[in-house]
N, C-alpha and C positions, 0 to 999 in steps of 0.2 A: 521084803522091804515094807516098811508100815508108812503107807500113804493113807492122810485126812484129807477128807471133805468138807471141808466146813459147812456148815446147816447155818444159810442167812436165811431161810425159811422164805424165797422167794428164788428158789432156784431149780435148776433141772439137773435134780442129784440122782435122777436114776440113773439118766443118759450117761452120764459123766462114771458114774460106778460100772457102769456095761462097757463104757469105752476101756476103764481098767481092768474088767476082768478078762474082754478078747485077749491083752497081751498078759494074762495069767498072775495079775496081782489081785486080792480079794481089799479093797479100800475101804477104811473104818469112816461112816459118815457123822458126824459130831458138832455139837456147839460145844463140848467141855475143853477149855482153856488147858488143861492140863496135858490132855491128849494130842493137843492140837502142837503145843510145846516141843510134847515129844516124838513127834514123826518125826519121816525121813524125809519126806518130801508132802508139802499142804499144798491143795486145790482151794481157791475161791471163785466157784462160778457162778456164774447168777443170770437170771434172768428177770425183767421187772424195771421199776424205776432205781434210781442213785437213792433219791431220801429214804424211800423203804428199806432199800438193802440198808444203811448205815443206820434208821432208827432202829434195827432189828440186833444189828453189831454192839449199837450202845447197850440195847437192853440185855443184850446178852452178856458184858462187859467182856466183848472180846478187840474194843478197837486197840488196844494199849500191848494184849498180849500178840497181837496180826503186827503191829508197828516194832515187835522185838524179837520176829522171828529173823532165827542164822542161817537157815536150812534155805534148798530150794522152795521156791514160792510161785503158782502159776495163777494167775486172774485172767479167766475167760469171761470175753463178751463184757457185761453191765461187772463183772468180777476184775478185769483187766480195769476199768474205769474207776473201779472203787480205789485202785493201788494212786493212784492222781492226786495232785490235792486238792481240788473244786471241782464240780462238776455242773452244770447249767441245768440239767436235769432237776429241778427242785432246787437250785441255789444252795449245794448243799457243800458243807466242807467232807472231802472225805479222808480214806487214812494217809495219803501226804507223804508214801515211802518213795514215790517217784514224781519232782517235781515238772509235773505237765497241767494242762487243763484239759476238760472236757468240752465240748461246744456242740450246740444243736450245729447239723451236717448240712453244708451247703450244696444241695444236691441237683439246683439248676431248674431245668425241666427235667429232668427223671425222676422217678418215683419216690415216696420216702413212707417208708423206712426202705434203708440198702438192704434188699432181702435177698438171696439165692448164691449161687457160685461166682466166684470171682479170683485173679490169680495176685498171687500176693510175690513181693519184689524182696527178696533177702539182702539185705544191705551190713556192710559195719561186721563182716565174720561173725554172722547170725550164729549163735552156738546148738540152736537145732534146728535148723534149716540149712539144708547145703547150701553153699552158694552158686550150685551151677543149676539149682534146683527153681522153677517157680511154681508150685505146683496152683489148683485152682482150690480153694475154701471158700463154707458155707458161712454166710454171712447173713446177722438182719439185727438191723441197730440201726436208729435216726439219731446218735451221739457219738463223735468220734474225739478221736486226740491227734492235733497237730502236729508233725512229722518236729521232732527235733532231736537234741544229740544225743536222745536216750531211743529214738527209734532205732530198730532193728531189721524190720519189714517194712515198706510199705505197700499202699496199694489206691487203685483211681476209681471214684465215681464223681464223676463230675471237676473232682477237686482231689488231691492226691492228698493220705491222710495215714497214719499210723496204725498199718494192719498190727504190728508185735510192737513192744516197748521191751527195755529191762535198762534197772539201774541195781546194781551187787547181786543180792540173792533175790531180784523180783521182778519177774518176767511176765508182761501180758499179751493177751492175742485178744487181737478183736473180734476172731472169727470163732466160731465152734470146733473145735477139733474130733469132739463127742459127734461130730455129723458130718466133718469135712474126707470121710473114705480113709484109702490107704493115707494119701497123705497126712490126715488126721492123725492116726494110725502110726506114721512115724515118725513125728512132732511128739504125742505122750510118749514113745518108747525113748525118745532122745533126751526126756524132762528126766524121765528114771534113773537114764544113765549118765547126766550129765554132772560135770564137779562144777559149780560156780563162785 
């Protein structure tokens, strides 16, 4: 299977490449639009701010080719938020294939950034998460997305918020799945195999 990575050059593409190679796929990491077209399945992960990842996308001229992809599509973490279409992180617009917003996280008195494990809530016939499943994911972001009818997971800190999204072919998580263990583990194996 020819799974990309996309190179926002503010990401954690090794982790993310080591998480595919445990289940035995070797993933081509890339900014070329062409390649990116022709996978089976594209990663957009990222770590960092919203404006940075998306000045990097424009300069790369990839937001136009990321907005016409047919294939599976997964956006972890700050990669899950670039799929939105604003994000408050930098007042930025982003690529807009899932209409949600981003929002600095209303975290109360507890800590911010949400950082460590946390058990995430499959809603909506999650298509890779069981439903009898909740398992616990690593998490660290002080930006989330408001639970609405494209969430698919969710989860609580403080305030209950869109651990997964997905609208056709583009699903986000807000957690790591590159650091969230087996279950991480079998969230990517489900991305592989899934028809969306």
């Amino acid at each position: 299977m020819n799974v990309v990575i996309v190179d926002t050059e503010c990401a954690n593409l090794t982790s993310v490449r080591f998480a595919f190679e445990r289940l035995g796929i070797n993933p081509t990491i890339t900014d070329n639009a062409d390649k990116i077209i022709a996978a089976d399945r594209v990663v957009l992960p990222g770590v960092g701010t919203a404006a940075a990842a998306m000045r990097n996308l424009r300069r790369k001229q990839l937001i136009e080719p990321l907005q016409s992809l047919q294939q599976p599509v997964l956006g972890i973490c700050l990669g899950m938020q670039l799929l939105t279409a604003h994000s408050e992180e930098g007042d930025v617009n982003c690529l807009g294939v899932i209409p949600a917003q981003t929002k600095r996280m209303d975290t109360g008195k507890l800590p911010s950034p949400h950082m460590g494990w946390n058990q995430i809530q499959p809603i909506n016939n999650n298509p890779l998460v069981a439903s009898d499943s909740q398992p616990y994911c690593y998490f660290v972001h002080s930006f989330a997305v408001a639970e609405d009818q494209h969430t698919i997971a969710r989860c609580g800190y403080h305030q209950s918020f869109a651990a997964m999204i997905k609208k056709d072919n583009f699903i986000g998580a807000q957690f790591h799945p590159e650091r969230s263990g087996s279950a991480g583990s079998a969230l990517l194996k489900q991305f592989l195999e899934c028809s969306l």
